[in-house]
N, C-alpha and C positions, 0 to 999 in steps of 0.2 A: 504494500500500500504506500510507504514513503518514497519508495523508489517511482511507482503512477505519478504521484502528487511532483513530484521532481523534474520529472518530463512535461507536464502538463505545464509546469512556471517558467521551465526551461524555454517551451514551445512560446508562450504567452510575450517572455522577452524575445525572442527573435522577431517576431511577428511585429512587435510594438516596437524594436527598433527598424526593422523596414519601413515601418511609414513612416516615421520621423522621418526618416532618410530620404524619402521619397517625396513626404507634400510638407516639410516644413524646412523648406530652402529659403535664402535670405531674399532671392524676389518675392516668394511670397506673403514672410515677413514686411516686406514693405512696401506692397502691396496692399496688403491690410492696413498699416499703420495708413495710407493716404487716404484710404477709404473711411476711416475710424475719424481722423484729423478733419477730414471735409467732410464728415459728417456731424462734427462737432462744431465746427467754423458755423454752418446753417446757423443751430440755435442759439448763436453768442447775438446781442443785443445789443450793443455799443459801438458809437462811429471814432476811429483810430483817427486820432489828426499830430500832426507834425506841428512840436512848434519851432517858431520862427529861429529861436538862439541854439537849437537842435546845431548838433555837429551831424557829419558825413562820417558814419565809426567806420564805414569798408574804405575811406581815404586814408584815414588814420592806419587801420592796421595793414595795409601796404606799404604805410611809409616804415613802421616797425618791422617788417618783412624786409626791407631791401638794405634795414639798416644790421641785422641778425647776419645776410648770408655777406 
C-alpha cells in the first residue's frame, strides 16, 4: 500500500511539473499581468495631470547613465 501511494504522488508530481512547464512561461506571465493591469486601469477614477515645475526623470537618468559608463 505505501509503495501505491508513492507512485501515485510520484505520478501527480510529474504531471504537475509538465504543465508548469508547458503553460506557465514568462509570455504568458505577462500576458496576464497586461491583461490584469488594463483591466485595473478601467476602474481607476482619477485624471493624472502633470505639473508645470514637474522634471523630465527619463532626461535625468540618461544623463546618470552616460555619466556611470
Amino acid at each position: 500500500m505505501g509503495q501505491q501511494q508513492y507512485q501515485k504522488a510520484k505520478t501527480l508530481v510529474r504531471n504537475g511539473s509538465g504543465y508548469v512547464l508547458k503553460n506557465l512561461q514568462m509570455k504568458y506571465v505577462y500576458d496576464y499581468m497586461f491583461h490584469i493591469l488594463q483591466s485595473y486601469g478601467k476602474l481607476m477614477k482619477m485624471n493624472v495631470e502633470v505639473p508645470e515645475e514637474a522634471k523630465c526623470v527619463q532626461r535625468q537618468w540618461r544623463v546618470r547613465l552616460k555619466e556611470v559608463e
